[in-house]
C-alpha positions in Angstrom: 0.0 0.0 0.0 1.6 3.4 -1.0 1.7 6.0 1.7 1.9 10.1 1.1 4.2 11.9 3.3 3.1 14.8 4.4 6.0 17.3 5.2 5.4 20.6 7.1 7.7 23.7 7.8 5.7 25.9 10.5 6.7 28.5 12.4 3.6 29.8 14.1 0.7 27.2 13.6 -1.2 27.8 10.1 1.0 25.3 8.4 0.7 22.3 10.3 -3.2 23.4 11.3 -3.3 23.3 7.0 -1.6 19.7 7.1 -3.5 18.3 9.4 -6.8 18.7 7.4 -4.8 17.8 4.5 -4.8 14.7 5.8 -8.0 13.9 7.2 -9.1 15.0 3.3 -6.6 11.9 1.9 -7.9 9.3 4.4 -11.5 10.1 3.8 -10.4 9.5 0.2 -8.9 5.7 1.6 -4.8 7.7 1.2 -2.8 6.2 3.8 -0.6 9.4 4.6 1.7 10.3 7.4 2.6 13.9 8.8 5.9 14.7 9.3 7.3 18.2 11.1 11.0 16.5 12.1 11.4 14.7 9.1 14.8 12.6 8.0 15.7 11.4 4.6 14.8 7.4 5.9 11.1 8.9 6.5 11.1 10.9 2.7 12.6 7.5 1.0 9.8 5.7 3.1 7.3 7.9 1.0 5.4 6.9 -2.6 3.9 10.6 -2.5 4.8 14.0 -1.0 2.8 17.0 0.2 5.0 19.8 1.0 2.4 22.3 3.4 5.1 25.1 4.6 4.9 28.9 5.8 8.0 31.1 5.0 10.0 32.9 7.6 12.4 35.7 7.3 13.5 36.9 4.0 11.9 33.8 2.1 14.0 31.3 4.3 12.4 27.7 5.1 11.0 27.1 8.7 13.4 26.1 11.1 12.0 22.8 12.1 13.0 21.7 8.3 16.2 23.5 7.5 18.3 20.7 8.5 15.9 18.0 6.6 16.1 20.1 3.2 20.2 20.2 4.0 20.2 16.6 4.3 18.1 16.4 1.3 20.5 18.2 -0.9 23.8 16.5 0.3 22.4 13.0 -0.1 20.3 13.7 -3.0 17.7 10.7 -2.9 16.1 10.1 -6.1 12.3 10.6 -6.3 11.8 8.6 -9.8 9.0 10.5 -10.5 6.9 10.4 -7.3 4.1 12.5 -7.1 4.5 15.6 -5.0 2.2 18.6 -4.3 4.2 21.6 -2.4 1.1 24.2 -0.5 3.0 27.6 -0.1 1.9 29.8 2.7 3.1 33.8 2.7 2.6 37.1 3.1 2.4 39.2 -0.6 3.4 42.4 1.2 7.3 40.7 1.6 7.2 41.2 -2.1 10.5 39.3 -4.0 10.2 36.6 -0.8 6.5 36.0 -0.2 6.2 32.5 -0.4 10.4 31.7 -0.8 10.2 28.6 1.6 7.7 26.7 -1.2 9.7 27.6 -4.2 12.9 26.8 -2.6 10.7 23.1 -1.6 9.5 23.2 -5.4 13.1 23.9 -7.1 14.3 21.0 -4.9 11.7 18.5 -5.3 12.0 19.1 -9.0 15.9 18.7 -8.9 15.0 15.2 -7.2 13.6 14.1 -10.0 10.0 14.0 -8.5 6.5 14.2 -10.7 4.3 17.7 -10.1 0.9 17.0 -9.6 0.0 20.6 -10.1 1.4 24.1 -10.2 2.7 25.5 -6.6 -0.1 26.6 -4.8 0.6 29.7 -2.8 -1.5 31.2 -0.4 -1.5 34.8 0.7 -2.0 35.7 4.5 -3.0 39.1 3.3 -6.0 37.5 1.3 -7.1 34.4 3.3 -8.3 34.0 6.5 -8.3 30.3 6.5 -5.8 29.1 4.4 -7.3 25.2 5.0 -9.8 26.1 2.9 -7.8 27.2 0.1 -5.7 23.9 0.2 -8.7 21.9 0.4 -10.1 23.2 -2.5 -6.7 22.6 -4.3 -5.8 19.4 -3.2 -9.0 17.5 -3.1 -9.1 16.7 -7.1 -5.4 15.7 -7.0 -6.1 13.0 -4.7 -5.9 10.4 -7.2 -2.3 11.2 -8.1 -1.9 9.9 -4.5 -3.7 6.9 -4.1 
């Protein structure tokens, strides 16, 4: 049985809140998925899927709790062999040239892996949405079959 990893950089809360339905969406839908927000490369070359849910801090920099995870990923350079992946960008438009850095840098790197986009980044704009679950919802729930 394939199982989506769900991968979340969060500094204040919305992220992982936005993972977290994320997931109940993908097992309603019968996706076995598993949240991680202290991930290692064993747990990403555990994973048949990837969701990448992540706010931005700083001046477009990736949340602490996966800086050291998306090192890792670039020194050891696993192979996704065209995956699926998904990467949910969460930001703030007025930073401007950063506002949503943290999910591009995740896209770029994902790509570089070799992995299979199931859709365009979705970015989400704390100056616009109140609720960014909603949003992701909306985005994800038809891509659930690339998962499954």
């Amino acid at each position: 049985m394939s199982k989506v990893g769900i991968f979340v950089g969060s500094v204040y809360g919305n992220a992982q809140h936005v993972a977290e339905q994320v997931q109940e969406l993908l097992t309603n839908k019968q996706v076995v998925s598993e949240i991680y927000d202290d991930p290692s490369v064993d747990d990403f070359k555990r994973c048949d899927g990837y969701i990448f849910v992540s706010s931005t801090t700083g001046q477009g920099d990736i949340p602490p709790n996966l800086e050291f995870f998306v090192s890792d990923l670039k020194d050891m350079f696993p192979l996704m062999e065209q995956k699926p992946f998904a990467v949910i960008g969460l930001g703030d438009s007025s930073y401007c040239d950063s506002y949503c850095g943290a999910g591009e840098q995740l896209q770029e790197l994902l790509l570089e892996l070799q992995g299979k986009p199931v859709a365009d980044m979705l970015k989400i704009d704390a100056c616009e949405t109140l609720e960014p679950e909603k949003e992701a919802l909306a985005w994800i729930e038809p891509l659930t079959s690339e998962f499954a």
